[in-house]
PDBQT receptor file of N, H, CA, C and O in Angstrom, charges set to zero:
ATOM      1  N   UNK A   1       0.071 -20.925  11.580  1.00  0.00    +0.000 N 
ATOM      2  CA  UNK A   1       0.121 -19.817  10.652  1.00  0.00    +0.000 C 
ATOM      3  C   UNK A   1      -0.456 -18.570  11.320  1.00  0.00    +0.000 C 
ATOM      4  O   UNK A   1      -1.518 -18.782  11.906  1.00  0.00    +0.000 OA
ATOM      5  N   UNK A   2      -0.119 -17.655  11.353  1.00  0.00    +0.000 N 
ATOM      6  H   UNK A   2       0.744 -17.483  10.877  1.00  0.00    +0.000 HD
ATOM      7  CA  UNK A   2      -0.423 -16.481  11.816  1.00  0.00    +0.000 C 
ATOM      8  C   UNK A   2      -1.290 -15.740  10.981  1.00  0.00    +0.000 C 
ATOM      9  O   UNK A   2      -1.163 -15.723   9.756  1.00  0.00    +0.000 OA
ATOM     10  N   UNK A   3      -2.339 -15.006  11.722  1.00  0.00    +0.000 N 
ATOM     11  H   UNK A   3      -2.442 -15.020  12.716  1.00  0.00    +0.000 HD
ATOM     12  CA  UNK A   3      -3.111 -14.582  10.540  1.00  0.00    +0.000 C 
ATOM     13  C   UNK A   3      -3.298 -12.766  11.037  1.00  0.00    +0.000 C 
ATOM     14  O   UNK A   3      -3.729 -12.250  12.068  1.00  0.00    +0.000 OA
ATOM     15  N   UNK A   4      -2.731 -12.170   9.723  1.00  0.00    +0.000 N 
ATOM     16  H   UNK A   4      -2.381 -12.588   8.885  1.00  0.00    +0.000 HD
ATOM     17  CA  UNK A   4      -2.791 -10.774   9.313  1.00  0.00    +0.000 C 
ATOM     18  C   UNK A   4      -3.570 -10.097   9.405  1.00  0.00    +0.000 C 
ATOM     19  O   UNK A   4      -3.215  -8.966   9.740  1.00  0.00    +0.000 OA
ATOM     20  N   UNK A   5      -4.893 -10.294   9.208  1.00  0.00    +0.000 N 
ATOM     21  H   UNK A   5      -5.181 -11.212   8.936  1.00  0.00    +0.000 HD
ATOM     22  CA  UNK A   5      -6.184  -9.628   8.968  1.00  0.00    +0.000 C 
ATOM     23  C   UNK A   5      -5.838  -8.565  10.320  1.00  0.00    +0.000 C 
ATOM     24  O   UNK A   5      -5.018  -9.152  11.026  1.00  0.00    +0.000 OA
ATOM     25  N   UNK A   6      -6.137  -7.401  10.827  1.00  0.00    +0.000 N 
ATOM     26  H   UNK A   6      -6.804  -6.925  10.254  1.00  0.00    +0.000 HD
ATOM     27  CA  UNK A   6      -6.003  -6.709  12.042  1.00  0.00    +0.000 C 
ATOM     28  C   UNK A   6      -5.180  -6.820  12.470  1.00  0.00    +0.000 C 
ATOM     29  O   UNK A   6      -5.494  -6.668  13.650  1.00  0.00    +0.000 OA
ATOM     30  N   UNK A   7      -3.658  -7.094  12.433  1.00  0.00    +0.000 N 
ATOM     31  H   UNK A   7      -3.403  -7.218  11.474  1.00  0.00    +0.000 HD
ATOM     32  CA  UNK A   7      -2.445  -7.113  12.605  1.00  0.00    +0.000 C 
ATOM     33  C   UNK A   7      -1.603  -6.198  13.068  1.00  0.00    +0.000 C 
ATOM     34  O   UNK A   7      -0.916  -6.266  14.087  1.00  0.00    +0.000 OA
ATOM     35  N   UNK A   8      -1.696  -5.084  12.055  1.00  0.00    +0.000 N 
ATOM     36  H   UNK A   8      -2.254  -5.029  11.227  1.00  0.00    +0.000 HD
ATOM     37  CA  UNK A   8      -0.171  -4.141  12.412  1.00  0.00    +0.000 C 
ATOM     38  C   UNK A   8      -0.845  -2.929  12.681  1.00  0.00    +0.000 C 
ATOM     39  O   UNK A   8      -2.036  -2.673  12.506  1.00  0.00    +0.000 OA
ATOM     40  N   UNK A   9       0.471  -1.886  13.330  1.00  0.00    +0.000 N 
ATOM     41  H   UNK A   9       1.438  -2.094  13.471  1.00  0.00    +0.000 HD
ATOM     42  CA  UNK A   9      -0.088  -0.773  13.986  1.00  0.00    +0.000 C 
ATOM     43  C   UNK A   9       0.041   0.289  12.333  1.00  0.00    +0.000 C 
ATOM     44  O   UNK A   9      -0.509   1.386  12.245  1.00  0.00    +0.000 OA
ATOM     45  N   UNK A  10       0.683  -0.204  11.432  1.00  0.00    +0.000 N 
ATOM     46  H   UNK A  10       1.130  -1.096  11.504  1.00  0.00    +0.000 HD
ATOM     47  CA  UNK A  10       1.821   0.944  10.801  1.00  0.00    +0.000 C 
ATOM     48  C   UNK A  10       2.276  -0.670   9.720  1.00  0.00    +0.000 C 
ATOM     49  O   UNK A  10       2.784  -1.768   9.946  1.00  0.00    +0.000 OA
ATOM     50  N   UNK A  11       1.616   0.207   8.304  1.00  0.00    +0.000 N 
ATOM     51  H   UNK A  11       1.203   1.099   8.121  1.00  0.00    +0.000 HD
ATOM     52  CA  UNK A  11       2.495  -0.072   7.303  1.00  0.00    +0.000 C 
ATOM     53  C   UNK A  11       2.871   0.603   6.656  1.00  0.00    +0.000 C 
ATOM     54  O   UNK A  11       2.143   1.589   6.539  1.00  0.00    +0.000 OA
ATOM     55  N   UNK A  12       3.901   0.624   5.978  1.00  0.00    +0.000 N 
ATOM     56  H   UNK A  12       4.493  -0.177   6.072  1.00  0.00    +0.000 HD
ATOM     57  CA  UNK A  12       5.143   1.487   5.222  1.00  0.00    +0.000 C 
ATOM     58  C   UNK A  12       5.258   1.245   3.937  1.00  0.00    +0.000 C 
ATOM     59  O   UNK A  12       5.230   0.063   3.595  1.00  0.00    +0.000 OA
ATOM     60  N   UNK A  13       5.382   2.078   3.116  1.00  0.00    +0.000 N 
ATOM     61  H   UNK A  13       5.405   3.038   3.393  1.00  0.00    +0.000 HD
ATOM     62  CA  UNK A  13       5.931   1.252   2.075  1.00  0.00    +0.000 C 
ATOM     63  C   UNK A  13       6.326   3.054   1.563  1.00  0.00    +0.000 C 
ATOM     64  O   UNK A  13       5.779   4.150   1.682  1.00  0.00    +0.000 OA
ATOM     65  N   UNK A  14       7.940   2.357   0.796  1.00  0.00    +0.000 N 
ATOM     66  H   UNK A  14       8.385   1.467   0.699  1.00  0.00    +0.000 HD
ATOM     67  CA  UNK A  14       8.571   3.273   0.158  1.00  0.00    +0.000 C 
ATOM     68  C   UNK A  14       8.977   2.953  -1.096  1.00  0.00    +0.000 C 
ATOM     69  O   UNK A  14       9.329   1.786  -1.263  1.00  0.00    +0.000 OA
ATOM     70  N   UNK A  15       9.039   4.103  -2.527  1.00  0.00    +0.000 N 
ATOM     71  H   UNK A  15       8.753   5.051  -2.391  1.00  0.00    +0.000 HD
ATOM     72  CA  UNK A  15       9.249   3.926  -3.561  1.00  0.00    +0.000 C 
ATOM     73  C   UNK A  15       9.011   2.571  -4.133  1.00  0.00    +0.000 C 
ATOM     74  O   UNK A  15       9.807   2.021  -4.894  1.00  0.00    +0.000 OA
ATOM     75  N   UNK A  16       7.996   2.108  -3.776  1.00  0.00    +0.000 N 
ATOM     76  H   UNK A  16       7.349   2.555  -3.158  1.00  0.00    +0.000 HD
ATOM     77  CA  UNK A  16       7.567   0.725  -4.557  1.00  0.00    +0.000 C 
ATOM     78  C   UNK A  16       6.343   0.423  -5.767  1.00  0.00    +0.000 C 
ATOM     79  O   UNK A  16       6.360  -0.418  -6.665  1.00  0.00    +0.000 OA
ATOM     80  N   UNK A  17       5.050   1.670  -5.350  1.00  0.00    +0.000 N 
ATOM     81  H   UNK A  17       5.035   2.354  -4.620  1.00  0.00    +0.000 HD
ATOM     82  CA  UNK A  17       4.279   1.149  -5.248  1.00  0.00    +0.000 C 
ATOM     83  C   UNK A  17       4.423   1.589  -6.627  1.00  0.00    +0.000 C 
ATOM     84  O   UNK A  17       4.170   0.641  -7.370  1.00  0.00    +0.000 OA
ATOM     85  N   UNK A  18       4.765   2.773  -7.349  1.00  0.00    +0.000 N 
ATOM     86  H   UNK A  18       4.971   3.543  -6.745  1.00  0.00    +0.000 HD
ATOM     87  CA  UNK A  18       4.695   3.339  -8.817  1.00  0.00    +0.000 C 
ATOM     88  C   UNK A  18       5.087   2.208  -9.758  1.00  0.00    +0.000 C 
ATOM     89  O   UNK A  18       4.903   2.563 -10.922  1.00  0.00    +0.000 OA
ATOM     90  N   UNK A  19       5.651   0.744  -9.640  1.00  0.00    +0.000 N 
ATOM     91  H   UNK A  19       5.801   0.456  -8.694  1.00  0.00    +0.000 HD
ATOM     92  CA  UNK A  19       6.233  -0.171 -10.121  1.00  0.00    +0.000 C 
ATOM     93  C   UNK A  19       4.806  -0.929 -10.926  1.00  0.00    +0.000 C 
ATOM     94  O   UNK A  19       4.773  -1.344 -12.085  1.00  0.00    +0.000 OA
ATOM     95  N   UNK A  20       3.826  -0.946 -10.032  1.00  0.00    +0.000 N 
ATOM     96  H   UNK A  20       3.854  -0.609  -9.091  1.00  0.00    +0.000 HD
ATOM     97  CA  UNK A  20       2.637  -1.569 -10.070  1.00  0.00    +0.000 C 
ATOM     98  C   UNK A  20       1.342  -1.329 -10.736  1.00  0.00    +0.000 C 
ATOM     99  O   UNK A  20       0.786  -0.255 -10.506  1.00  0.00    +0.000 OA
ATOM    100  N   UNK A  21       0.876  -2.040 -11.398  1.00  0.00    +0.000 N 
ATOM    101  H   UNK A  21       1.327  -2.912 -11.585  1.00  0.00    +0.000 HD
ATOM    102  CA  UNK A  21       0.129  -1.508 -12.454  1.00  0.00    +0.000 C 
ATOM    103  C   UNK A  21      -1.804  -0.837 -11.831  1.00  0.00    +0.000 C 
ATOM    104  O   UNK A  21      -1.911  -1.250 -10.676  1.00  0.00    +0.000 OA
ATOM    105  N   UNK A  22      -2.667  -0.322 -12.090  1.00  0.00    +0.000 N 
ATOM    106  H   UNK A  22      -2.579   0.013 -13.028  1.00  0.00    +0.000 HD
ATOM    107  CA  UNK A  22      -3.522   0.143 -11.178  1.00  0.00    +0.000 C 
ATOM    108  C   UNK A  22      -4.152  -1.275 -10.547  1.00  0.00    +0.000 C 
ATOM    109  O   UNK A  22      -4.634  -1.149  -9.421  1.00  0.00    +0.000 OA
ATOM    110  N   UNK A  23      -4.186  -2.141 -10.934  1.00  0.00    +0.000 N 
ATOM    111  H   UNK A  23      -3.794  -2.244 -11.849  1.00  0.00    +0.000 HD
ATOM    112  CA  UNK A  23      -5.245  -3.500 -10.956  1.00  0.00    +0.000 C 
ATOM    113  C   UNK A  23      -4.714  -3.911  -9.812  1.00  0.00    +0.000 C 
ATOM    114  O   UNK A  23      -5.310  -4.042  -8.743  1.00  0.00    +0.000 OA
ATOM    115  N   UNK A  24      -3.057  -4.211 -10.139  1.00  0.00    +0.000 N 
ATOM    116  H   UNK A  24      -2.572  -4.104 -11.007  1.00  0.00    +0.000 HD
ATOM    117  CA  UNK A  24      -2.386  -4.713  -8.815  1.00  0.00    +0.000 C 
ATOM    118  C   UNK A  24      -2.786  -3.701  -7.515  1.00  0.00    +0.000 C 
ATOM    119  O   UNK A  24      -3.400  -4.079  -6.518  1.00  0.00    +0.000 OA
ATOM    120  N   UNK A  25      -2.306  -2.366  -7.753  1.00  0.00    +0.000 N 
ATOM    121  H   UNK A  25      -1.807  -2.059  -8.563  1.00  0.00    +0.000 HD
ATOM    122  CA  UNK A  25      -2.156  -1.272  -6.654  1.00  0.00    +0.000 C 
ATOM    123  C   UNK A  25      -3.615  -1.403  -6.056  1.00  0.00    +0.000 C 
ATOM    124  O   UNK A  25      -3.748  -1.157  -4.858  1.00  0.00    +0.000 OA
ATOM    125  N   UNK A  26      -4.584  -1.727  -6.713  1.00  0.00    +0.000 N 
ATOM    126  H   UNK A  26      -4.476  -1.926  -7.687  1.00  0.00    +0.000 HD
ATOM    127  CA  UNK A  26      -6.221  -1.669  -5.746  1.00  0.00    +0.000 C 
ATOM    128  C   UNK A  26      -6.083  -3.521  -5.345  1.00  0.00    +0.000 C 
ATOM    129  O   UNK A  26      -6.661  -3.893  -4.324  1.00  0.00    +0.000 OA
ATOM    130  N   UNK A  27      -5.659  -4.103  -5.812  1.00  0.00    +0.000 N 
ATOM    131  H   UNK A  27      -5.189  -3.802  -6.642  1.00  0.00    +0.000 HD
ATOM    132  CA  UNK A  27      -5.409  -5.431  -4.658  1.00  0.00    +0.000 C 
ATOM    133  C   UNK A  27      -4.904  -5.612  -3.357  1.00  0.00    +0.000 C 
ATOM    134  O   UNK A  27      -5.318  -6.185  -2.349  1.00  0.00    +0.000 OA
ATOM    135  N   UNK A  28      -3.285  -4.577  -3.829  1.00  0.00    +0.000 N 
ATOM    136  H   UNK A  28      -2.949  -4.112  -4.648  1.00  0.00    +0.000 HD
ATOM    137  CA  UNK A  28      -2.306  -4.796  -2.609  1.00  0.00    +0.000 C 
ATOM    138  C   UNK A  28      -2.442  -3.576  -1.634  1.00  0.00    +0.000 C 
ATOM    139  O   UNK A  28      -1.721  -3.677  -0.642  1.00  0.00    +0.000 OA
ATOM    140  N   UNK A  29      -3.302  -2.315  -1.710  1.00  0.00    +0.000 N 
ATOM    141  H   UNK A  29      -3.888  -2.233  -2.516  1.00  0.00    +0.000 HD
ATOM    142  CA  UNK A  29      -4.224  -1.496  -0.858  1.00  0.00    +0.000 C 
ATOM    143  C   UNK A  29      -5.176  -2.230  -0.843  1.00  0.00    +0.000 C 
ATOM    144  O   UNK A  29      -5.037  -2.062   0.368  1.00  0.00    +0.000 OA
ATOM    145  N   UNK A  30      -6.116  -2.960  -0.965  1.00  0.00    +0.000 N 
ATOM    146  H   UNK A  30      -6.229  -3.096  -1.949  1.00  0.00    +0.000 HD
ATOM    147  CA  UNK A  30      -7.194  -3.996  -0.142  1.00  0.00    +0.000 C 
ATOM    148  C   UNK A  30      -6.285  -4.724   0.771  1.00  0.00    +0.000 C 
ATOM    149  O   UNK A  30      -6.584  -4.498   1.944  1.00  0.00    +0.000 OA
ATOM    150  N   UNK A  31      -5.282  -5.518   0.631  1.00  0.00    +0.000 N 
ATOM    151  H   UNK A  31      -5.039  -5.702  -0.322  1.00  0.00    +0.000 HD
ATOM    152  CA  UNK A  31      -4.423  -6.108   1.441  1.00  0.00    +0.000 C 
ATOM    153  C   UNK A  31      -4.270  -5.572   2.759  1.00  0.00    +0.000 C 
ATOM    154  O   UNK A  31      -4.708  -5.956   3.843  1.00  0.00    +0.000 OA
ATOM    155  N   UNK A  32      -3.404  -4.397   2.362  1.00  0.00    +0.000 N 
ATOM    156  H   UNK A  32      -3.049  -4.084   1.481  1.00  0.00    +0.000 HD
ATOM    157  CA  UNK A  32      -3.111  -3.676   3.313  1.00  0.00    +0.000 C 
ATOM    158  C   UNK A  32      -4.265  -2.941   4.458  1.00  0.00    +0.000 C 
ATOM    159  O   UNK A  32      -4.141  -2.830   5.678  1.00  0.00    +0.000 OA
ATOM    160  N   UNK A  33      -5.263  -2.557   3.679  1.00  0.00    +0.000 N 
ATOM    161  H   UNK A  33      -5.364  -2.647   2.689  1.00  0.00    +0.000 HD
ATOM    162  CA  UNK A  33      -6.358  -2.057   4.651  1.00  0.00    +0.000 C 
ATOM    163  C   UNK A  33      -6.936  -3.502   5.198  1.00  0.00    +0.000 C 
ATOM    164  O   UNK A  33      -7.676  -3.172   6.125  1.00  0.00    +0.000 OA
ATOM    165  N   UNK A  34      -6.950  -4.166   5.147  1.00  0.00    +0.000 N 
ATOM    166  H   UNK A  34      -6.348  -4.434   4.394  1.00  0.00    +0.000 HD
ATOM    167  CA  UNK A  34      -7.026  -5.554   5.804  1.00  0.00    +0.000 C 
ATOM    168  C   UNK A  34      -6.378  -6.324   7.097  1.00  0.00    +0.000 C 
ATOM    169  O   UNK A  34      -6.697  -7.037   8.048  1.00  0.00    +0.000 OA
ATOM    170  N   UNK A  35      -5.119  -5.618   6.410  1.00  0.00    +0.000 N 
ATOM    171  H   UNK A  35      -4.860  -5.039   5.637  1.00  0.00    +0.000 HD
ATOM    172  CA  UNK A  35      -4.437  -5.984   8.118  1.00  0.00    +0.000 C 
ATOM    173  C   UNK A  35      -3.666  -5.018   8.897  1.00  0.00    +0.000 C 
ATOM    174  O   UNK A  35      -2.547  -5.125   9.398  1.00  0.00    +0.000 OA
ATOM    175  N   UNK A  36      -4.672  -3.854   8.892  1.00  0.00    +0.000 N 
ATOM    176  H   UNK A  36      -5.582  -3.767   8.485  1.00  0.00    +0.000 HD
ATOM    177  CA  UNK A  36      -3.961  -3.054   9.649  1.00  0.00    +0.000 C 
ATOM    178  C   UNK A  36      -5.178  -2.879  11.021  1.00  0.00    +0.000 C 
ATOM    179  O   UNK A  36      -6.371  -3.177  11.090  1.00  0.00    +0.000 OA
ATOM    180  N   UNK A  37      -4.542  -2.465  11.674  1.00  0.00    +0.000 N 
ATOM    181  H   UNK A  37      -3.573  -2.222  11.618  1.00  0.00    +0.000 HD
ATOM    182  CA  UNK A  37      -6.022  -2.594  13.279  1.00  0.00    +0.000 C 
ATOM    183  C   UNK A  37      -7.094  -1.216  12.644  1.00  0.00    +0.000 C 
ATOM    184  O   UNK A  37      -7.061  -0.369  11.751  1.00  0.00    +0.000 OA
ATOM    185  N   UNK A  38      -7.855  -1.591  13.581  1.00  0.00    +0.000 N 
ATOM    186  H   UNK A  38      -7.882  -2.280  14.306  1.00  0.00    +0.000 HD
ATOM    187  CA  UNK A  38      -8.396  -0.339  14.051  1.00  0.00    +0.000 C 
ATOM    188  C   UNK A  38      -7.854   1.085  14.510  1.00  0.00    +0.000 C 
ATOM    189  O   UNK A  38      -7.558   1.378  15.668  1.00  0.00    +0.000 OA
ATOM    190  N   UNK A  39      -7.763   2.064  13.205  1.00  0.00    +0.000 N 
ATOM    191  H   UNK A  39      -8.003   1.826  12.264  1.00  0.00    +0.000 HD
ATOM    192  CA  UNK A  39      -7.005   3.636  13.968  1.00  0.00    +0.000 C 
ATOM    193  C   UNK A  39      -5.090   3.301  13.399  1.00  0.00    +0.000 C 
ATOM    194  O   UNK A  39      -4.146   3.941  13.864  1.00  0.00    +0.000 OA
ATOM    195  N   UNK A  40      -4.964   2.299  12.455  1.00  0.00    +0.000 N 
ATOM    196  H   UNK A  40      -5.731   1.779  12.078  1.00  0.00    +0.000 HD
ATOM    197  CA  UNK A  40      -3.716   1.836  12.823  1.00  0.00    +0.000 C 
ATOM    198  C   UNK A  40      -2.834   3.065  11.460  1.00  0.00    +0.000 C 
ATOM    199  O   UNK A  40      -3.456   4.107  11.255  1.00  0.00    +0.000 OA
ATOM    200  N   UNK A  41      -1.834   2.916  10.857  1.00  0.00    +0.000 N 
ATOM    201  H   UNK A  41      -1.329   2.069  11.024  1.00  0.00    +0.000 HD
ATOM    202  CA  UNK A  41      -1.593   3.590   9.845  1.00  0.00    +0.000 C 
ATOM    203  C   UNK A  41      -1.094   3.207   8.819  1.00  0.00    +0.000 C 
ATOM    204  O   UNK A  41      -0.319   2.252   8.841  1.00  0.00    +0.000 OA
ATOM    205  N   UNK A  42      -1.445   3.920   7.540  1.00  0.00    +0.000 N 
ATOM    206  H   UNK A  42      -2.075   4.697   7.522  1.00  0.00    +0.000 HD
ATOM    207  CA  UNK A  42      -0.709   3.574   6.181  1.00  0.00    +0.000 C 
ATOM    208  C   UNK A  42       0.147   4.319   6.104  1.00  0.00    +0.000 C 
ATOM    209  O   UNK A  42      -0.196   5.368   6.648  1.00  0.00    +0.000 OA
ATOM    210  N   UNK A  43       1.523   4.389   5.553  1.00  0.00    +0.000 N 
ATOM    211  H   UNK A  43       1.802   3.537   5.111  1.00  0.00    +0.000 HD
ATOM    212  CA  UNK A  43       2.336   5.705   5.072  1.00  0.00    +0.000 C 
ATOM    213  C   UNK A  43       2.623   4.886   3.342  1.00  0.00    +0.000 C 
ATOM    214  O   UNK A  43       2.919   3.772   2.909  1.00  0.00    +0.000 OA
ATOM    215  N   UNK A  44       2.407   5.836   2.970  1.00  0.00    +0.000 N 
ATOM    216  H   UNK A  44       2.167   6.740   3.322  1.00  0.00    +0.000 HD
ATOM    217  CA  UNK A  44       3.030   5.525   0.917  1.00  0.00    +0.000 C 
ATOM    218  C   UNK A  44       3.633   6.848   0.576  1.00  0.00    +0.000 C 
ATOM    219  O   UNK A  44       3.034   7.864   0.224  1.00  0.00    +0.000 OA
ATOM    220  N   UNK A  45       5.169   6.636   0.768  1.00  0.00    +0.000 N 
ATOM    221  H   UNK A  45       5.656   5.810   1.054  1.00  0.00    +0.000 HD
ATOM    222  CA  UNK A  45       6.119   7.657   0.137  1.00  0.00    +0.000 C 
ATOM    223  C   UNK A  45       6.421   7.120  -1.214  1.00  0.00    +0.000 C 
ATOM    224  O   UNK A  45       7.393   6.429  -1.516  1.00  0.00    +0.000 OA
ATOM    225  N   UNK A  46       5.612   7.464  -1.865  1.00  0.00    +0.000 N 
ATOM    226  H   UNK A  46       4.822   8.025  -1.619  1.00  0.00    +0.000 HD
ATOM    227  CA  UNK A  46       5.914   7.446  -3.294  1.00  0.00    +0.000 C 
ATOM    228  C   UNK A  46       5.731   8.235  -4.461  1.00  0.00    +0.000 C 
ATOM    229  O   UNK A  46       4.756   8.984  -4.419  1.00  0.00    +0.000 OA
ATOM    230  N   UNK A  47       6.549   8.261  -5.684  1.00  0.00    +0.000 N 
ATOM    231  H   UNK A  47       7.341   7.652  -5.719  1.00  0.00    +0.000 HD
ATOM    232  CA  UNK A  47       6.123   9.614  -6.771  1.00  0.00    +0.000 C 
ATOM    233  C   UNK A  47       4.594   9.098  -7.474  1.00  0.00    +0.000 C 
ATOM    234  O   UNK A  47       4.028   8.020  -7.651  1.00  0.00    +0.000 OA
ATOM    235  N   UNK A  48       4.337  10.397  -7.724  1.00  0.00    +0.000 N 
ATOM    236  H   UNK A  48       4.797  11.273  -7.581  1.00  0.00    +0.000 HD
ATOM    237  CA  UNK A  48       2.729  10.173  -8.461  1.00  0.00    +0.000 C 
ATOM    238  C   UNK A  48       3.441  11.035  -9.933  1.00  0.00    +0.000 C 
ATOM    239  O   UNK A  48       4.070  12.089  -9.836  1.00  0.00    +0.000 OA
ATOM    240  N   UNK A  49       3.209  10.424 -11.039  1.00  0.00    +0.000 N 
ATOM    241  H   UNK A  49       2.698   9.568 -11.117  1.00  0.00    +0.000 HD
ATOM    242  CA  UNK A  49       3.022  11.072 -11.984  1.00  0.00    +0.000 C 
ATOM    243  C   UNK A  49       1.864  11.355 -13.149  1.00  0.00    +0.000 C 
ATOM    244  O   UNK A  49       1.299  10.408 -13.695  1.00  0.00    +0.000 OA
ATOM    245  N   UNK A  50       1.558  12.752 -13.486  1.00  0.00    +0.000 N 
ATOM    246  H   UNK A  50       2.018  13.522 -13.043  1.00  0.00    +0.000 HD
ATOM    247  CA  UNK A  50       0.435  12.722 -14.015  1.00  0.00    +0.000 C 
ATOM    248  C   UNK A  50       0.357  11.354 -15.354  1.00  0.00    +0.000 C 
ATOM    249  O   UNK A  50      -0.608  10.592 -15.414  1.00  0.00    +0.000 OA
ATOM    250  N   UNK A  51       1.357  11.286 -16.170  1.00  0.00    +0.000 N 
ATOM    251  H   UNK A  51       2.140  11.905 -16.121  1.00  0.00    +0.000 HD
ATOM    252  CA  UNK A  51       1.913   9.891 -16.900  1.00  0.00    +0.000 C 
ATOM    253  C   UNK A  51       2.839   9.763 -17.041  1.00  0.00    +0.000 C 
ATOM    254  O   UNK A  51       3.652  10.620 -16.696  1.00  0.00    +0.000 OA
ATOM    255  N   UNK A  52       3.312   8.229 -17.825  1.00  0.00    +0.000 N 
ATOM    256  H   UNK A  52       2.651   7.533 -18.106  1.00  0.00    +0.000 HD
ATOM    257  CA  UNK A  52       4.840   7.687 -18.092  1.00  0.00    +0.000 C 
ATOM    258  C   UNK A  52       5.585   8.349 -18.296  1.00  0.00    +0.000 C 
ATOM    259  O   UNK A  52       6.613   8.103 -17.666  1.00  0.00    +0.000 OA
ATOM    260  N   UNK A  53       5.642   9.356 -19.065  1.00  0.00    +0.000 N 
ATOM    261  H   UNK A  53       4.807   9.556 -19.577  1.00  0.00    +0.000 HD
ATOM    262  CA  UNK A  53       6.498  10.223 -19.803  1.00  0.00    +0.000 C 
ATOM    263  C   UNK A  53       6.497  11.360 -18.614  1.00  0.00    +0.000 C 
ATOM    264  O   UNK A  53       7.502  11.998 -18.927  1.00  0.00    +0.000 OA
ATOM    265  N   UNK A  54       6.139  11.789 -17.816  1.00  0.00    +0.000 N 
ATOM    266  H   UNK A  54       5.322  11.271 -17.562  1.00  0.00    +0.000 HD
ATOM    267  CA  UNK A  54       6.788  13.039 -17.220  1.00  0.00    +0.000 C 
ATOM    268  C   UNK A  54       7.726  11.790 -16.069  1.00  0.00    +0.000 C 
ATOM    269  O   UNK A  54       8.839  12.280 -15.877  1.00  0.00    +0.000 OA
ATOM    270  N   UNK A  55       7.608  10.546 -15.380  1.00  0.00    +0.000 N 
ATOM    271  H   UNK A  55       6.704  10.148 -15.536  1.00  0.00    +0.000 HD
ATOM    272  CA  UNK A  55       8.021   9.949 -14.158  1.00  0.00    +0.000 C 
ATOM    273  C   UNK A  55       9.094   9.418 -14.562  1.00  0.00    +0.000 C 
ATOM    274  O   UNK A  55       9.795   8.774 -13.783  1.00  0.00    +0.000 OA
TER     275      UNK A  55
């Protein structure tokens, strides 16, 4: 099994993350800052809306 922890140079993620409720979104950003190296990068192209009704 390969293990993630310090892993990647560069994670990505597009139009996904607004799907996710805040509880999830601070899990799966712990995730992610988990297995990315040292100096490595996040990118999150995604919409922010102030709430439901304007997104």
């Amino acid at each position: 099994m390969i293990k993630l922890e310090n892993y990647f140079d560069l994670v990505l993620s597009t139009y996904s993350f607004h799907h996710y409720t805040i509880q999830q979104k601070v899990q799966l950003y712990r995730k992610i800052y988990n297995c990315l190296k040292e100096n490595a990068y996040f990118i999150n192209g995604d919409t922010v809306c102030k709430d439901k009704e304007t997104g």
